[in-house]
N, C-alpha and C positions, 0 to 999 in steps of 0.2 A: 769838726763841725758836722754835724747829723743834716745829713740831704737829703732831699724827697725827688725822686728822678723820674719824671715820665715813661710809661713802656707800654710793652701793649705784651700779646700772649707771644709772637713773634723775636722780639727781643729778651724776651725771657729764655727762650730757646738759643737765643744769640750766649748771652750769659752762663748760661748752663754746659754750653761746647766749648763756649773759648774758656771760660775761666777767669774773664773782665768783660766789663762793658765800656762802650765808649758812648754816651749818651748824647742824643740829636744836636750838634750845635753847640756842647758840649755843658747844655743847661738844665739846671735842677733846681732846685726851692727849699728854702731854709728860711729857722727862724731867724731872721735881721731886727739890726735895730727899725729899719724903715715900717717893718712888720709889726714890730713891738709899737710903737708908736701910732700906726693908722687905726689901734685896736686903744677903746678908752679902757676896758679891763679885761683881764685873762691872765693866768698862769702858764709857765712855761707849756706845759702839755696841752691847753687848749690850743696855745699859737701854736705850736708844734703842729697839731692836727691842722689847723687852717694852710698851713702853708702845705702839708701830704694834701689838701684838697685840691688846692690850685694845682698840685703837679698832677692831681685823679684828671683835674678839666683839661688841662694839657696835652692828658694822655687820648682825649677824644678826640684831639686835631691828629695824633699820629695815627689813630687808629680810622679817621677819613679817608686820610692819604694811604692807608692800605687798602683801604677799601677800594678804591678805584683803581687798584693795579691786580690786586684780588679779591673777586666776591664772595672766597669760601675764607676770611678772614673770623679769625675768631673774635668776637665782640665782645672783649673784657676790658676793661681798666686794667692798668696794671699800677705800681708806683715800689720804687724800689727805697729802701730806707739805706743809708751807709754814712760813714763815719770816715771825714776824707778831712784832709789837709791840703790847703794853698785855695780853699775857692773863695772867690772875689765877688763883693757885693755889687749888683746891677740896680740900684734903685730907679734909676732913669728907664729902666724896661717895667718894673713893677715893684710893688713894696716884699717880693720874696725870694723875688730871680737872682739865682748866683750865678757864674759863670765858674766851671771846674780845671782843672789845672791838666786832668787829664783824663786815662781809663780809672776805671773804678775796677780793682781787682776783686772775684768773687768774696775772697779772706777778711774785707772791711765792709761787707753787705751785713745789714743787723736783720734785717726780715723783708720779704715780698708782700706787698698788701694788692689785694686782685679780687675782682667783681667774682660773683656764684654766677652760675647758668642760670636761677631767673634773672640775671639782671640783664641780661644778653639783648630782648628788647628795646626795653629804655635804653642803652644805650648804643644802639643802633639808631633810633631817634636823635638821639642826642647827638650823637660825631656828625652827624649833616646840618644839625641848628646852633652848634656852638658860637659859631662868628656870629651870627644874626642875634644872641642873646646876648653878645658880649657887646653888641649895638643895641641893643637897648628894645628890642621886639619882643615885647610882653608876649607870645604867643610861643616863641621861640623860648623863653626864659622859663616856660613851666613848662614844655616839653623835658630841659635840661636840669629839671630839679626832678624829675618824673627819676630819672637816670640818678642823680646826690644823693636822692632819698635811699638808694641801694647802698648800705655800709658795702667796704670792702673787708674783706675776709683775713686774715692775719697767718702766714706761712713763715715758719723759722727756715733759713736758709738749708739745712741739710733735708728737709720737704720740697723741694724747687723739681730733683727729677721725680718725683713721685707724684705731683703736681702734673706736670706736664703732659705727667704719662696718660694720664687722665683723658688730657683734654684730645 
């Protein structure tokens, strides 16, 4: 099953050292049938993309919570794409949320999708108004689209340290 796994620039570095990741909680986002169903038309590749978004908005809540441990946090999305066996569908958390069986070894990573440096603003905005949009504060919701509207960038896994090295 093809996964979409929250990260941020931090655990991309996590990834890149060890050579697996163990993702937050151990939850990542797929196409499900719960997914396929809340959606009245779309082809595999659009759900595909919907579900790599929720794991993009995801990645704003972890990249909050680095924030307040460090301020020199880098402000990217990140979302990891891989191809893993044994994860279990959570529909009762959301129509994408799977639940993984375990680490995710770098060898079944199919590509890194990760915010450019303009988008580093928006979402900075964003990782502070995520829960308030996901409650429903029109103010807060187009802050968070301020931040969507930035595609993310498309990196083949053997670019991950070259990536990095970057940032």
């Amino acid at each position: 099953m093809r996964v979409y796994v929250p990260a941020t620039v931090a655990i991309l570095r996590e990834l890149n050292e060890a050579g697996e990741l163990v993702a937050v909680g151990n939850t990542a986002f797929a196409l499900t049938p719960a997914l396929r169903e809340s959606y009245a038309t779309g082809g595999d590749e659009e759900l595909e993309y919907a579900a790599m978004l929720d794991a993009a908005r995801a990645s704003l809540r972890l990249l909050n919570a680095e924030l307040e441990k460090d301020p020199n946090t880098v402000m990217r999305r990140a979302v990891i794409s891989a191809d893993v066996d044994g994860a279990v569908l959570r529909s009762d958390l959301d129509y994408a949320v799977v639940k993984l069986a375990g680490p995710i070894p770098l060898k079944v990573v199919a590509a890194i999708h990760l915010d450019t440096e303009d988008a580093q603003d928006a979402v900075r905005a964003a990782a502070a108004v995520v829960d308030a949009a996901d409650l429903g504060d029109p103010d807060a919701e187009f802050t968070l689209g301020d931040a969507e509207d930035h595609e993310l960038a498309w990196y083949a896994v053997q670019e991950l340290p070259f990536v990095l090295e970057l940032m």
